[in-house]
N, C-alpha and C positions, 0 to 999 in steps of 0.2 A: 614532273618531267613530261613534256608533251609526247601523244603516241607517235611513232613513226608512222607515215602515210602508208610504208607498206605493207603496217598492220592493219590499214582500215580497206585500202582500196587494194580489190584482186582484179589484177587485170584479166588473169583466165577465165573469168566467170562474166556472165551479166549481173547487173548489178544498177541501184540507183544511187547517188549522191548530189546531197545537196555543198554546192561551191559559195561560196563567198570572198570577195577580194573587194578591197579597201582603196583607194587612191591614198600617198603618201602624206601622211599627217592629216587622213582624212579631208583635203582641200575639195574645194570642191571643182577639179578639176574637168568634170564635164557639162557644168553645170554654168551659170552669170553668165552665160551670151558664148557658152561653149556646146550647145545642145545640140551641135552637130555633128561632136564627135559618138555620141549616143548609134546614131546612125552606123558610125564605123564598126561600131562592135558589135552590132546585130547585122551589118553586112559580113564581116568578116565572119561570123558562126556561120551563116550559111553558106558562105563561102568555100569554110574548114569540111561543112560537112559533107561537102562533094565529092570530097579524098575519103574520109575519116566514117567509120562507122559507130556514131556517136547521136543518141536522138535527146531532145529534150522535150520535158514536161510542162516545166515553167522558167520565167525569166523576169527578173527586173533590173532595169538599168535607172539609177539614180544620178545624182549629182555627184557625189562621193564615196559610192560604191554598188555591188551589184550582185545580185544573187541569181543561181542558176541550179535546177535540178535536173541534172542531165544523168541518162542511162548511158553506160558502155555495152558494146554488142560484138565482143570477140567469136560469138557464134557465126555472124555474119564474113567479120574477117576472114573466120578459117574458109569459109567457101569461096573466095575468091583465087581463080589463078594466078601460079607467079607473076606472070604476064601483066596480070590487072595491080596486085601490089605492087607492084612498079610505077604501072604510067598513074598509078593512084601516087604516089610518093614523093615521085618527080612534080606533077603537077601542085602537090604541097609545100614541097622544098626542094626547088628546081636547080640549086647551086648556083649564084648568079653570080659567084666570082668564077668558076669553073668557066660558063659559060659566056662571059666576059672574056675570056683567055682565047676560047676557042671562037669567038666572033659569033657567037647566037644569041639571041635577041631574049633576055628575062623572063617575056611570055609568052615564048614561041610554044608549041607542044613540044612533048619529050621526043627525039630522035631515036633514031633505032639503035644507034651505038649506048643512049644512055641506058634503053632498055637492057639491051644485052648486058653491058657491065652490072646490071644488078642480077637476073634472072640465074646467071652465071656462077654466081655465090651462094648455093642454098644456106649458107646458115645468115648472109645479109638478108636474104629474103624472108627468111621467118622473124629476123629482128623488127623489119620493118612493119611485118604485117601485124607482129604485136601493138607497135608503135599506132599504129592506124586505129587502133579499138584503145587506147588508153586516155584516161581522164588528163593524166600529167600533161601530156604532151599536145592534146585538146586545147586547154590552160595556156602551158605556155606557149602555143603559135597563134591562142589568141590575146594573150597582153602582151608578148613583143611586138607586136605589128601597130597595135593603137600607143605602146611607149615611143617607138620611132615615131608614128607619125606624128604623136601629138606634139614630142620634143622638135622636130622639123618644122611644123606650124612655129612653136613658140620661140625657135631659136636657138637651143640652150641645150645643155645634155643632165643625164641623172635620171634618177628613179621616178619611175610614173605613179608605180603601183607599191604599196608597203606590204614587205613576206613575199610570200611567193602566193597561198590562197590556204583558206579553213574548208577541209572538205567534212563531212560526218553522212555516214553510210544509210542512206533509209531500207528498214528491213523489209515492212510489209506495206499491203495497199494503205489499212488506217493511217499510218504515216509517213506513206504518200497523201495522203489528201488534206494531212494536217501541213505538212513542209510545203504543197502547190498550194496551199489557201493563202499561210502566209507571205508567202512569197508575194502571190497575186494580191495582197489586200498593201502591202509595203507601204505604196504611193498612197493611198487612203490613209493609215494609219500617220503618216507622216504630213498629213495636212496639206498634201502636195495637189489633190485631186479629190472633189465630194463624193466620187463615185469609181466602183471600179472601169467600167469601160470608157472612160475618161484617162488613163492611166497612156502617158503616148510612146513608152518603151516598155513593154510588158507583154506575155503572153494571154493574159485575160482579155487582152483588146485583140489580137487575134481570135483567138474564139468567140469572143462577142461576134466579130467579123463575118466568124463560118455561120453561126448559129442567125445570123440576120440575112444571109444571103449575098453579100459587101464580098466585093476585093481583100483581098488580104496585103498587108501593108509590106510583109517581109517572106521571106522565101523559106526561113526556117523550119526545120523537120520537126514533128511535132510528136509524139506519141500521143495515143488516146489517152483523153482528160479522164481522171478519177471520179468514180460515180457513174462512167462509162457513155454519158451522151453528154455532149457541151452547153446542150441546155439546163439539164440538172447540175450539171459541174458551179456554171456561171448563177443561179439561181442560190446555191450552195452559199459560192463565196459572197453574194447581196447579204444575206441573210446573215451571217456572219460576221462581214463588215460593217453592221447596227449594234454589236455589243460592245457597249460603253466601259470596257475591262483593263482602260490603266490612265492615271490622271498625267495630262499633257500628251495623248495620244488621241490624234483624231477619230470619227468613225462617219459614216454615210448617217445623214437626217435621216432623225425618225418619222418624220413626213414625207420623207420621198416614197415613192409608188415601189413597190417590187419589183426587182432587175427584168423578169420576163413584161410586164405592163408597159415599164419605162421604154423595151424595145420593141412592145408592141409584138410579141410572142408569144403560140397556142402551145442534231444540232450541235462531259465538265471538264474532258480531262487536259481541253487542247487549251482553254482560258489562261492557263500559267502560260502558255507559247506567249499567246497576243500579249497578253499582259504583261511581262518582263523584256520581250521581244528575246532576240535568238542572240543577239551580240550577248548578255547576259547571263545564260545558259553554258555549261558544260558540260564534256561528253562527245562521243565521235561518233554514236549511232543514236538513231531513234527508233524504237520500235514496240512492238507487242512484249510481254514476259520471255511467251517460247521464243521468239525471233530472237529476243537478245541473248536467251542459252543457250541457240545456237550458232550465235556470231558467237559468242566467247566460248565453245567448243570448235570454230574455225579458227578464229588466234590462237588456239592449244592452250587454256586459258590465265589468258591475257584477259585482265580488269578492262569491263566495259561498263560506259555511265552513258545512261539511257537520260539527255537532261528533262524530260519530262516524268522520270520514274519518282522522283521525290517529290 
């Protein structure tokens, strides 16, 4: 029986998770001359994040699906005024049938009357302000908007995305940095790309980006890379990206130059990850021993599978 999410994800706390979601029957729905919907869904995260106190660590957008390790920040939440959870909410989900009714324009700013009617209701307001720091609801305002649009491009109505999304809780930094490598190595591994900063929906090519001086491509909030400077982080994932640890899975030539050379800039346990890949694996956390005795003394224990512990 799979766990309940709101066994794994606490919205009161910070906290890291890795997301995953799939296009429906795995097609490759953003992919054969579709790679400009890629664009939609890295617009619309930083879009989300303008409201939403949600940052992320890593991202890959594929052909047929997409991984994301994003932290929730209801710390932040709670410091915001009524006032700002409001115009933060509105400008999330502005009611455009509402405002349709009343003759106001879908993306106009929020009005004083809509403020008021929220501010008004202290207990809508703390639903809301929950709602602003939560994974779920991150998720779903970001694959409703690319299912409409992308069914509007093609015509046609139904499911974009298959489930709803696989979340699994990261406990500590170790894996934080094994869940942002693979994520970032995806495109490589998948023969998609000979190198990570070559990867054209990913956050590895963002910090490539910072770490050479370059424009950054997307708007996205970022938290600091694991390893703590983006040059060791991106040096990390080069280096990692060479081990040749599962048959039919690409990896970066062993005669290419080291990630810092190639931009011209002054290592048993995670092998099962690459090697298996993560769709393979079970389990709703990853972490340390202690980390996971005490996620399963927060579930009040509730069985937890670490899929890197065996």
């Amino acid at each position: 029986m799979p766990t309940p999410r709101k066994c794994i994800v606490d919205d009161d706390a910070v906290g890291s998770y890795h997301l995953i979601s799939r296009c429906v029957r795995q097609c490759r729905l953003c992919g054969d001359g579709l790679e400009h919907r890629r664009d939609w869904i890295e617009n619309r995260i930083a879009e989300l994040q303008q409201s939403m106190a949600i940052d992320l660590t890593a991202w890959n957008i594929l052909s047929n699906h997409l991984h994301i390790l994003a932290t929730n920040r209801p710390d932040i939440a709670r410091s915001w005024s009524d006032r700002e959870v409001a115009i933060r909410w509105l400008r999330m989900c502005p009611g455009r049938w509402l405002r349709r009714k009343k003759g106001i324009a879908a993306d106009a700013p929020p009005t004083g009357d809509e403020i008021d009617a929220i501010i008004g209701n202290k207990t809508r307001v703390e639903i809301l302000r929950r709602r602003l720091s939560s994974i779920s609801w991150f998720m779903g305002r970001l694959k409703e908007y690319v299912s409409r649009r992308a069914n509007a491009e093609d015509g046609c109505t139904g499911a974009f995305w298959e489930r709803r999304f696989r979340s699994v809780r990261v406990l500590d930094e170790p894996s934080q940095l094994a869940t942002s490598t693979y994520i970032d190595l995806n495109a490589v591994r998948g023969g998609m790309v000979d190198r990570p900063e070559s990867t054209s929906h990913g956050s590895i090519s963002e910090r490539v980006a910072i770490a050479s001086g370059r424009g950054r491509r997307t708007c996205i909030r970022m938290s600091p890379p694991p390893l703590g400077s983006n040059e060791a982080y991106i040096e990390h994932v080069d280096a990692c990206g060479r081990w040749q640890v599962s048959p039919g899975k690409a990896s970066i030539p062993t005669s290419m130059p080291p990630i810092l050379e190639r931009l011209e800039l002054t290592k048993k346990r995670w092998l099962k990850l690459f090697r298996l890949g993560w769709g393979n694996l079970r389990g709703t956390v990853i972490g340390t021993p202690e980390s996971r005795r005490r996620e399963a003394e927060r579930r009040r224990g509730h069985w937890v599978i670490d899929p890197l512990a065996s």
